[in-house]
DRENROSE-324580 format. One record per residue (C-alpha): residue number from 1; chain; x negated, y, z negated. Coordinates in steps of 0.001 Angstrom, whole numbers. Layout:
<nuses>
+-----+--------+---------+---------+---------+
! num ! chaine !       X !       Y !       Z !
+-----+--------+---------+---------+---------+
! NUM !      A !       X !       Y !       Z !
...
+-----+--------+---------+---------+---------+
</nuses>
This chain:
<nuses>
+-----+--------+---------+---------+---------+
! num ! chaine !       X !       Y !       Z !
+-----+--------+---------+---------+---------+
!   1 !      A !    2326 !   27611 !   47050 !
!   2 !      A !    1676 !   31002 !   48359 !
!   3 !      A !   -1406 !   33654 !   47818 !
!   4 !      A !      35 !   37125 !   48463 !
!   5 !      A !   -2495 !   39687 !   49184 !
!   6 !      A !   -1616 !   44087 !   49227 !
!   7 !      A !   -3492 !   46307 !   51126 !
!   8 !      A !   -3385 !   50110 !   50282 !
!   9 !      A !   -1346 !   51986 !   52603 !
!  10 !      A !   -5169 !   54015 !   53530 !
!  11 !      A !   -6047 !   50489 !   54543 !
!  12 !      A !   -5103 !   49437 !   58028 !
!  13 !      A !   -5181 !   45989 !   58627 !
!  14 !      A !   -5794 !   46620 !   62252 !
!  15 !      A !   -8308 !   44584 !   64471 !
!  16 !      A !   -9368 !   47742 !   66029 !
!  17 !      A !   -9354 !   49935 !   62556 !
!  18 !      A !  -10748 !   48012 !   59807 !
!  19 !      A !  -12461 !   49637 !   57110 !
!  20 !      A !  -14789 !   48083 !   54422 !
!  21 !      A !  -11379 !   46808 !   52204 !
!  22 !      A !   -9543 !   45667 !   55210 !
!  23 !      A !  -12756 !   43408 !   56845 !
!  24 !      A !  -13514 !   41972 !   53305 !
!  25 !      A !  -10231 !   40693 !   53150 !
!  26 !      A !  -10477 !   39206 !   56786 !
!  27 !      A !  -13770 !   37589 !   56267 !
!  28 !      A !  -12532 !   36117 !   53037 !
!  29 !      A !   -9109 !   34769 !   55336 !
!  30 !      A !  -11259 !   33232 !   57957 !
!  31 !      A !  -13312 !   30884 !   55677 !
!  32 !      A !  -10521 !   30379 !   52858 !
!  33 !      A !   -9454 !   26737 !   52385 !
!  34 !      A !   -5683 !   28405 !   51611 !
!  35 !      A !   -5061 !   30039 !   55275 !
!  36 !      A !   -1478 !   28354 !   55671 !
!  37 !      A !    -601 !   30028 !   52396 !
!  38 !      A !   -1779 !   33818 !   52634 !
!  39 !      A !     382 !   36178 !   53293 !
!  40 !      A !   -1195 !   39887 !   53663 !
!  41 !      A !    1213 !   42699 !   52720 !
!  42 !      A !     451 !   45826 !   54304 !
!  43 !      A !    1548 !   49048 !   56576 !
!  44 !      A !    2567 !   48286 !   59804 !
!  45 !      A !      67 !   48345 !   62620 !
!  46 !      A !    -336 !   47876 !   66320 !
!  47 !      A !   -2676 !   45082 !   66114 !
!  48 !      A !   -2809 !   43003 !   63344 !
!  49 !      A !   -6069 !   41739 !   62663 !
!  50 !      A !   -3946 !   38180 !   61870 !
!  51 !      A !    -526 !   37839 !   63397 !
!  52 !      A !     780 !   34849 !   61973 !
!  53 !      A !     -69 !   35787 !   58086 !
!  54 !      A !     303 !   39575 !   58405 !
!  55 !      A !    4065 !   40875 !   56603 !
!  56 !      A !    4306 !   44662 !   58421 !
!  57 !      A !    5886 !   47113 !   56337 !
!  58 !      A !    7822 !   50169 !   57633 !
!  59 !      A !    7403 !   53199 !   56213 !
!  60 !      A !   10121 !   54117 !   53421 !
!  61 !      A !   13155 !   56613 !   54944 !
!  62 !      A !   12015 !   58397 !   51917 !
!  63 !      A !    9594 !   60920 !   53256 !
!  64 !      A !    8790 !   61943 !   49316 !
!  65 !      A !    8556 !   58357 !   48146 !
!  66 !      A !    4905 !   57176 !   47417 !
!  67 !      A !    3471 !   54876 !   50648 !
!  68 !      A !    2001 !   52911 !   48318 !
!  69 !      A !    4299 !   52180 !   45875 !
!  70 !      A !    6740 !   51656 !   48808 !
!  71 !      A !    4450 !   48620 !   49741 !
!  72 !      A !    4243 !   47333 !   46331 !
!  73 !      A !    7965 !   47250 !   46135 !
!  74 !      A !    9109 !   45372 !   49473 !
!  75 !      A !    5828 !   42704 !   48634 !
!  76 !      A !    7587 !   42265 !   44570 !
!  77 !      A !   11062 !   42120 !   46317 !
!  78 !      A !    9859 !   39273 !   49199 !
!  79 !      A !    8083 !   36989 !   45793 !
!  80 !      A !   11199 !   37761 !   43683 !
!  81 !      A !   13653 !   36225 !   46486 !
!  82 !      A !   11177 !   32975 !   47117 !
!  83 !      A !   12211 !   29918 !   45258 !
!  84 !      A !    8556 !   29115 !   44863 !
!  85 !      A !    7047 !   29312 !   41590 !
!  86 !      A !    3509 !   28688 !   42372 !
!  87 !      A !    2221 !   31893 !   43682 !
!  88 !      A !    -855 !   34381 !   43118 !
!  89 !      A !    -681 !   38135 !   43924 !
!  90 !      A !   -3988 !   39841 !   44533 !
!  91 !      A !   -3968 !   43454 !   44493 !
!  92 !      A !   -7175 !   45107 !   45839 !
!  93 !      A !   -8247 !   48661 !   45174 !
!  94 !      A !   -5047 !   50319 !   43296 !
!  95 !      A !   -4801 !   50035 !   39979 !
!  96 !      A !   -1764 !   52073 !   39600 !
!  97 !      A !    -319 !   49758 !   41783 !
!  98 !      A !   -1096 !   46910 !   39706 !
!  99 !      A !     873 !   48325 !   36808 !
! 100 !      A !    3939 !   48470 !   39016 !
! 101 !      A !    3463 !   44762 !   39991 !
! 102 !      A !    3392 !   43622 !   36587 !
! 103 !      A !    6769 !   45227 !   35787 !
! 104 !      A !    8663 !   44305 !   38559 !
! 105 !      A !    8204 !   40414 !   39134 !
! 106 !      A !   11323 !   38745 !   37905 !
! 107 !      A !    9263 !   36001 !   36979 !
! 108 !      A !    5897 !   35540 !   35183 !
! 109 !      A !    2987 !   34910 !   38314 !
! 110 !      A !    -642 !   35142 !   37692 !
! 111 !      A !   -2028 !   38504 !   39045 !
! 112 !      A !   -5484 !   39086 !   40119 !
! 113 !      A !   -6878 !   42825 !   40980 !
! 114 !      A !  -10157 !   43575 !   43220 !
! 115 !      A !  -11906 !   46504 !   42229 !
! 116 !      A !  -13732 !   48199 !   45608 !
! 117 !      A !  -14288 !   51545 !   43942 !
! 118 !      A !  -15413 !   53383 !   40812 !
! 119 !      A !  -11954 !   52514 !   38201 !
! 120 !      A !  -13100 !   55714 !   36231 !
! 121 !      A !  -12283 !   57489 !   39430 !
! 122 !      A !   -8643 !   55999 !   39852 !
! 123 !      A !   -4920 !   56521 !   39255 !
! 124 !      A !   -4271 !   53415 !   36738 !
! 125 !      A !   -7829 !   52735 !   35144 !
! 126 !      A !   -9037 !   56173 !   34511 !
! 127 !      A !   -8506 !   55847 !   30152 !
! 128 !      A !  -10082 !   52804 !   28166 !
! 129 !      A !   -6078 !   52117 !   27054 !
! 130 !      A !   -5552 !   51823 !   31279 !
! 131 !      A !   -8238 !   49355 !   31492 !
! 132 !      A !   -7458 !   47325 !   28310 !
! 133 !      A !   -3723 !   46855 !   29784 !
! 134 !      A !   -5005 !   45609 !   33020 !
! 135 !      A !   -7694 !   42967 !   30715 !
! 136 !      A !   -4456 !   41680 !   28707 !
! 137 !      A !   -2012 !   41602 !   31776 !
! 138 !      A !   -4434 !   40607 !   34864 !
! 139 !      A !   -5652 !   36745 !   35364 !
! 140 !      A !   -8915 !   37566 !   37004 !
! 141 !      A !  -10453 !   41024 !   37454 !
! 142 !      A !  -12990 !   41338 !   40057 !
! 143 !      A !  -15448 !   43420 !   40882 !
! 144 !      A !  -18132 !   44187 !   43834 !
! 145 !      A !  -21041 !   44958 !   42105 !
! 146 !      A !  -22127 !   44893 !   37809 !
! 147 !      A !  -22048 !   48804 !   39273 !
! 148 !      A !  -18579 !   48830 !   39504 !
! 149 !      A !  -18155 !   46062 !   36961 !
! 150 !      A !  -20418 !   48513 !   34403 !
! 151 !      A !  -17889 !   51172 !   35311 !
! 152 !      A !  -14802 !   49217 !   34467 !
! 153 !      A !  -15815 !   48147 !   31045 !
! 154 !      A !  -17257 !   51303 !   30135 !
! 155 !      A !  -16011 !   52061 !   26433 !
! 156 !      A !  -14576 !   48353 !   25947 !
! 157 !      A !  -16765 !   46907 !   23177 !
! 158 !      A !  -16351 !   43260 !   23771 !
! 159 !      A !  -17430 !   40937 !   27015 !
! 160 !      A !  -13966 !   39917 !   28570 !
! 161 !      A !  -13584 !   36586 !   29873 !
! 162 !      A !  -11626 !   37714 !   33063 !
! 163 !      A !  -13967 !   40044 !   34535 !
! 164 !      A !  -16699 !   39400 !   37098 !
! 165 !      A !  -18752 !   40449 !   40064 !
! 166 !      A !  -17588 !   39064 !   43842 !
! 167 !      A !  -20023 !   40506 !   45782 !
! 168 !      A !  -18239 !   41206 !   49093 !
! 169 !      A !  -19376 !   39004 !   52623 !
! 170 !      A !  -19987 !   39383 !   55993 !
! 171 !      A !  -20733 !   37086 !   59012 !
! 172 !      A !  -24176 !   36760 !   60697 !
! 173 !      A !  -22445 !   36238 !   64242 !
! 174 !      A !  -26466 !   35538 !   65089 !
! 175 !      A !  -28356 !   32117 !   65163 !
! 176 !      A !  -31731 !   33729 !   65977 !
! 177 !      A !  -33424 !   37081 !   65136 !
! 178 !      A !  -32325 !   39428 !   68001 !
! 179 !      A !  -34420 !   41779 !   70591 !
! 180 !      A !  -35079 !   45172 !   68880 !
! 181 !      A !  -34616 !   48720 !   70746 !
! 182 !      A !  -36416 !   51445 !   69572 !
! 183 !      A !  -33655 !   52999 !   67950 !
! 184 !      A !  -32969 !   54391 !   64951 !
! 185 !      A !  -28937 !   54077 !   63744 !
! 186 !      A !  -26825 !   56162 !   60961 !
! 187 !      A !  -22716 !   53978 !   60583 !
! 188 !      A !  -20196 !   55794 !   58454 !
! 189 !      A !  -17729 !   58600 !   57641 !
! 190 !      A !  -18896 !   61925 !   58737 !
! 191 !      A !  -18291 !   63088 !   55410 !
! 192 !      A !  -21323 !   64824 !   53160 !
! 193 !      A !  -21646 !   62926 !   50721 !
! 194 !      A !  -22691 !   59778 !   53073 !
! 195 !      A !  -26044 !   61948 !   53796 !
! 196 !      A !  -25330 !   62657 !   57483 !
! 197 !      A !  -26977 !   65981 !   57189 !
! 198 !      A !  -29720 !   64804 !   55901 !
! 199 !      A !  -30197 !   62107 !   58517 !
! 200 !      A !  -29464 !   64942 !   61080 !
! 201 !      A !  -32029 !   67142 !   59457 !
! 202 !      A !  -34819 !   64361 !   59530 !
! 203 !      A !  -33911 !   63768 !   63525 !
! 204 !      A !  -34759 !   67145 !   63698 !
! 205 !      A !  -37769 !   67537 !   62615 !
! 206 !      A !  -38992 !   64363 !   63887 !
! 207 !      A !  -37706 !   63122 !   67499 !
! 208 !      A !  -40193 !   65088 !   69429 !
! 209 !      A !  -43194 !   62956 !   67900 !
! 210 !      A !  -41787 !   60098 !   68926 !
! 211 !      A !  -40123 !   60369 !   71957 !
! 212 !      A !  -39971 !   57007 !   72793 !
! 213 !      A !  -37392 !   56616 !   70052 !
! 214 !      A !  -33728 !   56463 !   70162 !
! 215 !      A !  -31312 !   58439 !   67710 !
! 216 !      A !  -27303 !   57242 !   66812 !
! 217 !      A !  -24916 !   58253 !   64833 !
! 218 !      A !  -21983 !   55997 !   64513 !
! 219 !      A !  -18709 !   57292 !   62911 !
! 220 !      A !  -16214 !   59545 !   62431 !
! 221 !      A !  -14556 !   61616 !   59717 !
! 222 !      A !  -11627 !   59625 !   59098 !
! 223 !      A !  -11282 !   55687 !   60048 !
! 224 !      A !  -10323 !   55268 !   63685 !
! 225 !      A !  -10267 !   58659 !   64494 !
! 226 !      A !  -11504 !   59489 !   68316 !
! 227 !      A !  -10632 !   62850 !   68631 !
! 228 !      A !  -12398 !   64737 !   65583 !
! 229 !      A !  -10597 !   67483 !   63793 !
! 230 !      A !  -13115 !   68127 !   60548 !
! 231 !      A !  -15070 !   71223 !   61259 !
! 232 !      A !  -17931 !   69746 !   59467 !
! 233 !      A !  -17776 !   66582 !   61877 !
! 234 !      A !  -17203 !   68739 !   64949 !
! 235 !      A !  -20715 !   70830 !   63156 !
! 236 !      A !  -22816 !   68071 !   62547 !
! 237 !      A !  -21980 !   66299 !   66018 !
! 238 !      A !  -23023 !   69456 !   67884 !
! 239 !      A !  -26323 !   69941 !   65943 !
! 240 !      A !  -27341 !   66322 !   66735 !
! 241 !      A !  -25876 !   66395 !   69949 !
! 242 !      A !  -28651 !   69800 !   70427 !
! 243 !      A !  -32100 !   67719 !   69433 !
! 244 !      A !  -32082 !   66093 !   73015 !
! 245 !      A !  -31773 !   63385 !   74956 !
! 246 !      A !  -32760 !   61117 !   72160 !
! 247 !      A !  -30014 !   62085 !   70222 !
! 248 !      A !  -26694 !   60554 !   70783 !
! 249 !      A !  -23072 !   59750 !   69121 !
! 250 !      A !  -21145 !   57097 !   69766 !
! 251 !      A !  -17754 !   58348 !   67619 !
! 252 !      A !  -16304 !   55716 !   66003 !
! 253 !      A !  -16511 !   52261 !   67007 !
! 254 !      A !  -14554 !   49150 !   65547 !
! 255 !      A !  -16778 !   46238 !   63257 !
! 256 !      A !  -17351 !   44228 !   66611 !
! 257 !      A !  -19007 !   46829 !   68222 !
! 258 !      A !  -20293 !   48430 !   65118 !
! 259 !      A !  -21997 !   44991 !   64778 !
! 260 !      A !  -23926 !   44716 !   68318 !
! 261 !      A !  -25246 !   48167 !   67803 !
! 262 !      A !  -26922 !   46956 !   64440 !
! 263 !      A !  -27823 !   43660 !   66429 !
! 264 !      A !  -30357 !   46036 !   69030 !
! 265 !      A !  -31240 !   48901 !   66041 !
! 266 !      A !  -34413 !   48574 !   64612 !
! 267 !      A !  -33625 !   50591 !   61402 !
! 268 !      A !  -30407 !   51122 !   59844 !
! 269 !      A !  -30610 !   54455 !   57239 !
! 270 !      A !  -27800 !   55011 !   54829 !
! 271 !      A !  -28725 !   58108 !   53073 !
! 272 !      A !  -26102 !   58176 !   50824 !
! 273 !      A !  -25738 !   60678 !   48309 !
! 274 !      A !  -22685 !   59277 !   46234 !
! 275 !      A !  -22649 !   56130 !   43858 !
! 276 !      A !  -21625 !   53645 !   46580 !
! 277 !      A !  -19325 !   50386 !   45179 !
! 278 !      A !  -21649 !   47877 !   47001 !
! 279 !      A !  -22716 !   49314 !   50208 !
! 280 !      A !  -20930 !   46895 !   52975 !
! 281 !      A !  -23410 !   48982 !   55945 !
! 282 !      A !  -26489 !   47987 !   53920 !
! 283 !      A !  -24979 !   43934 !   54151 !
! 284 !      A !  -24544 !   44566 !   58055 !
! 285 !      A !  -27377 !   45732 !   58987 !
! 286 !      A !  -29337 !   43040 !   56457 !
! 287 !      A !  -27376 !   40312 !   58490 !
! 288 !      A !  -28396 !   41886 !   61903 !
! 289 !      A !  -32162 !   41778 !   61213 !
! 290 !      A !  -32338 !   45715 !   60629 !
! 291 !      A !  -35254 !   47696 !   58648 !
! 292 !      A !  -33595 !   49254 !   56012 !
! 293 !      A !  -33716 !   52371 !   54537 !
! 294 !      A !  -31790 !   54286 !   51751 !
! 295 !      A !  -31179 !   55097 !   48066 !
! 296 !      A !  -30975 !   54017 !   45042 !
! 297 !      A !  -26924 !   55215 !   44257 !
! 298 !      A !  -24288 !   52682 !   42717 !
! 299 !      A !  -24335 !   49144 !   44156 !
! 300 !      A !  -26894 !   49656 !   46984 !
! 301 !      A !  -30078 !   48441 !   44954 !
! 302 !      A !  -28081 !   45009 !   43777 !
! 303 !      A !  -27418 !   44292 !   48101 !
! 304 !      A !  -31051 !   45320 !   49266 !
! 305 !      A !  -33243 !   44346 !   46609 !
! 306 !      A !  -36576 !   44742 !   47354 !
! 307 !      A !  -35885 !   43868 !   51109 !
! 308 !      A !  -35770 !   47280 !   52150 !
! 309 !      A !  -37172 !   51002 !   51214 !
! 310 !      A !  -34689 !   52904 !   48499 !
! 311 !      A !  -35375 !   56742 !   48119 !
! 312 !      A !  -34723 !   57737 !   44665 !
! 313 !      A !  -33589 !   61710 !   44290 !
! 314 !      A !  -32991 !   61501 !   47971 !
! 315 !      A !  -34112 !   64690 !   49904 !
! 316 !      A !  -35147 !   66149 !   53474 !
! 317 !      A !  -39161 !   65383 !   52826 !
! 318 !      A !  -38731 !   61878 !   50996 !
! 319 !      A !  -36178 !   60275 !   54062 !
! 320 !      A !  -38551 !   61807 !   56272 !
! 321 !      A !  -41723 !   60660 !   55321 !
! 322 !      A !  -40149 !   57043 !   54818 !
! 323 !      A !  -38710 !   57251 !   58569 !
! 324 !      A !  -41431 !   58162 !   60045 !
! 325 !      A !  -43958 !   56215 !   58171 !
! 326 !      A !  -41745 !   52805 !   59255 !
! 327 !      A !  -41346 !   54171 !   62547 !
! 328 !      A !  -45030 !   54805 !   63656 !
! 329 !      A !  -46208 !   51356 !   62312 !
! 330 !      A !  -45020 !   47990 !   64177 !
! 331 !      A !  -46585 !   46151 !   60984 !
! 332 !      A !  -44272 !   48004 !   58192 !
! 333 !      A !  -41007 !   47716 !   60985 !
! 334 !      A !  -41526 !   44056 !   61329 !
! 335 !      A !  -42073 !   43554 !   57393 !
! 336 !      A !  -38850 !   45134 !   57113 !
! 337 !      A !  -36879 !   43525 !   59871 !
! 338 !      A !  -37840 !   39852 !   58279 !
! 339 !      A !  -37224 !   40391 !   54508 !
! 340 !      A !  -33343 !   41930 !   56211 !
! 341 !      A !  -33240 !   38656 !   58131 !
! 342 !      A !  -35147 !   36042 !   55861 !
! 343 !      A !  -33396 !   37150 !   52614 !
! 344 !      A !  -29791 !   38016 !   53933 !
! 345 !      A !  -27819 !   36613 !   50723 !
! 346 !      A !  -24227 !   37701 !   50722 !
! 347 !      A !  -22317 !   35502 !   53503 !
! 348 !      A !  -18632 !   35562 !   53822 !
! 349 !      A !  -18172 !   31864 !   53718 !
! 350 !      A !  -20405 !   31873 !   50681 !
! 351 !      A !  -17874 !   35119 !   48957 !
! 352 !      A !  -14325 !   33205 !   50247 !
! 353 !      A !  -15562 !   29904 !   48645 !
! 354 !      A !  -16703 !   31530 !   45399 !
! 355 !      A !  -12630 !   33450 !   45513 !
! 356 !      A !  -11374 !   30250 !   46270 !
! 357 !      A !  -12915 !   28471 !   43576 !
! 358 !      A !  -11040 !   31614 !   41402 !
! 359 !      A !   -7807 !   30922 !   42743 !
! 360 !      A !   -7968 !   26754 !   41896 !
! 361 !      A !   -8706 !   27794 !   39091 !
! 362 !      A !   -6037 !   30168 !   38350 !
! 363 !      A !   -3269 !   27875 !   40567 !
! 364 !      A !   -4212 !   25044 !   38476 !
+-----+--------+---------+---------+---------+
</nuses>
């Protein structure tokens, strides 16, 4: 029996350059029941986040051949040679690539595909005829949020059976709530619509009135990327960079580290001003005992609940007032930093038993 998972070629299943897709997959590996009989298809990396499961692909000779559908083909070529008939593919993120899938197995195996962004917004699930093909042709459809499972079955006017919500997990690495710093963190892409000039405006106006404080900005413009070559990275690092002392950027860092600089934050803002999936930074920084604050856009609201502060209409003045407010009272901080802490829901163990449970069922 074998599970065989595809990663999109943008995900690296690197230990060092994991991005939201790539760790939800590892954290569901490291608690799944079926480790001896995963086997993750992907791009070849340096450092494979799991050695002994991990099939490396090499890029296609054919420089105008899609990457992705490149992976899709060696992964359906690999199943079609095995003599075993009892297997699962689950394809996360690419619809398109599902459709390929489908068509090229030799043989008729159950297919499951993971939904991490908005399908209107996707080669392969964009029409209502897109998405009915993938409801009569894929086992179990999954979803991270009712956001993105609302998106998926918009203009389908019955409840399908094979769709449904698997909220994406991470580890608490922590037994006990952690010693705060007086610091104030931003993690993600230094891309606009994740709200970093907002954050950087709000530092701005409000770092000299607290100069006790601490400032960070965590990220880059593209995933593992050390040396920055967006203009509008290389803008807003400077501008931070300018408010002081207090300010300062880390670049990007990998999940460990990203993790043990949510472990010391006190507040964790994610500003963002697109419809995020689920909102894996929001998860984090629950798990790590962090304040909380950001908006109301896609998924967010169903991860924080009412554990945190969400800004609806996001601006300058509203992310600002809700800063500083949290910041100049220890009361409203530590309210914040225990509903993160006391009411941290979404586990990995508790998301890889609940896919598990999914694949039994399918297997069976």
């Amino acid at each position: 029996m074998k599970i065989n998972i595809l990663i999109p070629y943008k995900e690296q299943f690197d230990e060092q350059k994991l991005s939201s897709v790539a760790i939800t997959i590892l954290n569901n590996f490291n608690h799944s029941k079926f480790k001896k009989n995963i086997r993750i298809f992907g791009r070849k990396v340096k450092n494979p986040a799991k050695v002994n499961n991990f099939i490396p692909i090499n890029n296609s000779i054919n420089f105008l051949k899609s990457k992705n559908i490149h992976l899709a083909e060696q992964m359906c070529n690999q199943i079609n040679k095995d003599n075993d008939p009892k297997q699962l593919i689950e394809i996360h993120n690419r619809p398109v690539l599902f459709h390929y899938v489908i068509k090229k197995l030799k043989i008729n195996l159950p297919v499951t595909i993971f939904f991490h962004n908005n399908p209107l917004e996707m080669s392969g699930s964009k029409t209502i005829l897109e998405r009915k093909k993938i409801l009569e042709n894929a086992r179990e459809i999954l979803c991270v949020s009712e956001y993105i499972k609302k998106k998926f079955l918009t203009g389908i006017n019955y409840n399908p059976a094979n769709v449904s919500v698997l909220y994406n997990g991470v580890d608490r690495n922590l037994k006990n709530f952690p010693l705060k710093k007086k610091e104030v963190l931003f993690v993600g892409r230094l891309v606009e619509e994740k709200g970093i000039k907002l954050f950087i405006k709000v530092v701005e106006n409000i770092a000299a009135k607290l100069p006790f404080w601490k400032f960070c900005i965590v990220g880059s413009s593209q995933l593992g990327l050390s040396n920055e070559k967006s203009n509008f990275a290389k803008n807003c690092r400077q501008k931070f960079l300018n408010i002081g002392s207090q300010a300062y950027f880390s670049g990007y860092l990998n999940n460990k580290e990203v993790q043990n600089k949510m472990k010391e934050a006190s507040i964790v803002v994610v500003p963002s001003l697109w419809e995020e999936p689920y909102g894996l930074v929001v998860a984090e920084a629950m798990s790590n005992g962090a304040a909380v604050i950001t908006t109301s856009s896609g998924g967010i609201p169903e991860i924080i609940g009412s554990n945190g502060i969400i800004i609806k209409n996001i601006n300058t003045k509203k992310l600002e007032d809700a800063l500083f407010s949290m910041m100049k009272s220890e009361k409203k901080l530590e309210k914040y930093q225990k509903l993160s802490w006391k009411n941290f829901k979404h586990y990995a163990s508790k998301s890889s038993k609940q896919l598990d449970q999914i694949r039994t069922r399918i297997l069976n």
